[in-house]
C-alpha positions as a Markdown table, in Angstrom:
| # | Residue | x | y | z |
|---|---|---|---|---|
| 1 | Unk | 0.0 | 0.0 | 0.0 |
| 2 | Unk | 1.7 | 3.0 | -1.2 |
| 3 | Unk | 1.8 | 5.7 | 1.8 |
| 4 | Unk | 0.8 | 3.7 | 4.1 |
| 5 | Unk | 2.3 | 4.2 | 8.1 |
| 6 | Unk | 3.5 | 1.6 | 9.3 |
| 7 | Unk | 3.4 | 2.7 | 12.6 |
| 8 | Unk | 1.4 | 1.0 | 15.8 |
| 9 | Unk | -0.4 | 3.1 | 18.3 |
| 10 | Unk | -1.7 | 1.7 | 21.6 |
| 11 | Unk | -4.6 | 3.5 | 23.9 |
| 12 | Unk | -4.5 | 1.8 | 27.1 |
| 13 | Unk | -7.4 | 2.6 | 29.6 |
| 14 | Unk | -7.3 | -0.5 | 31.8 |
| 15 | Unk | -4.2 | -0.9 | 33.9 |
| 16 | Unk | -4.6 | -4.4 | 35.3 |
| 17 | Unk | -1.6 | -6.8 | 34.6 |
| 18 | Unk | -3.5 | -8.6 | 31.8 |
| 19 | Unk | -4.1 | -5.9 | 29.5 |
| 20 | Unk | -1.1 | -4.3 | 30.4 |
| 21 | Unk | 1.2 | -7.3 | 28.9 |
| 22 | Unk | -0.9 | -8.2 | 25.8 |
| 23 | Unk | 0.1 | -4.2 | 25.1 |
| 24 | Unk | 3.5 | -5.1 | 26.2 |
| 25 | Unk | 3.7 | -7.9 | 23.5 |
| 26 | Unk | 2.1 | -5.8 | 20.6 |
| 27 | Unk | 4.6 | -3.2 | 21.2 |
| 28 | Unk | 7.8 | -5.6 | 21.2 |
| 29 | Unk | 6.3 | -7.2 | 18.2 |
| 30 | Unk | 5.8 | -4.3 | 15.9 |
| 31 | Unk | 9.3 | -3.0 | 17.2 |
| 32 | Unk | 10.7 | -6.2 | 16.4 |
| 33 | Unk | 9.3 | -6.1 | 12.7 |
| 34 | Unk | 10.9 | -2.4 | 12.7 |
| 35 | Unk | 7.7 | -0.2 | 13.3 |
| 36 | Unk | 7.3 | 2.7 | 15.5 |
| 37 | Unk | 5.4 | 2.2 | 18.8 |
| 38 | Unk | 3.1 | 4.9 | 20.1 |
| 39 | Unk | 1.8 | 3.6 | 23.8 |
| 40 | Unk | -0.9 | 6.0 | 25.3 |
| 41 | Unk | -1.7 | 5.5 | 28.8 |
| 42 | Unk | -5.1 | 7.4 | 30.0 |
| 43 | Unk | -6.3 | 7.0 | 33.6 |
| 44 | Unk | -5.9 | 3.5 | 35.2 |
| 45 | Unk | -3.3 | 2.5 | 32.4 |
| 46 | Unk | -1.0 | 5.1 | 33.7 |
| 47 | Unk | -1.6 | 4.5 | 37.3 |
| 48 | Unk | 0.2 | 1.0 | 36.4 |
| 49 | Unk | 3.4 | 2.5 | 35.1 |
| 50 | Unk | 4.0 | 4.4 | 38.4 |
| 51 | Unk | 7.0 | 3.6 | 40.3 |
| 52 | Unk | 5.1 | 3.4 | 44.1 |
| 53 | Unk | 2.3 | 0.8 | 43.0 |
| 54 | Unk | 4.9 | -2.1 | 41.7 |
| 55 | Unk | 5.2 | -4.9 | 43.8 |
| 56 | Unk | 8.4 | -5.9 | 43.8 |
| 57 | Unk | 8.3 | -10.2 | 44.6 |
């Protein structure tokens, strides 16, 4: 497809540990077939990213 982007963009509402790795294994996927990545994290999505709620096991 001529012009086409070739780049992947996520929108990630949900922050439980589920959704947050399937996102994690799109990303490393398209980056591994040499696409660009766009993750956007709205509300609970971004909660799970911050450095005080991991659990560290």
């Amino acid at each position: 497809m001529e012009g086409a982007d070739d780049t992947l963009s996520l929108v990630m509402f949900s922050g439980t540990d589920d959704k947050l790795t399937v996102a994690a294994v799109l990303a490393v996927g398209a980056a591994a077939m040499g696409r660009a990545v766009n993750v956007f994290l709205q509300y609970w999505a971004l909660d799970g990213f911050r450095a005080d709620r991991k659990a560290v096991r």
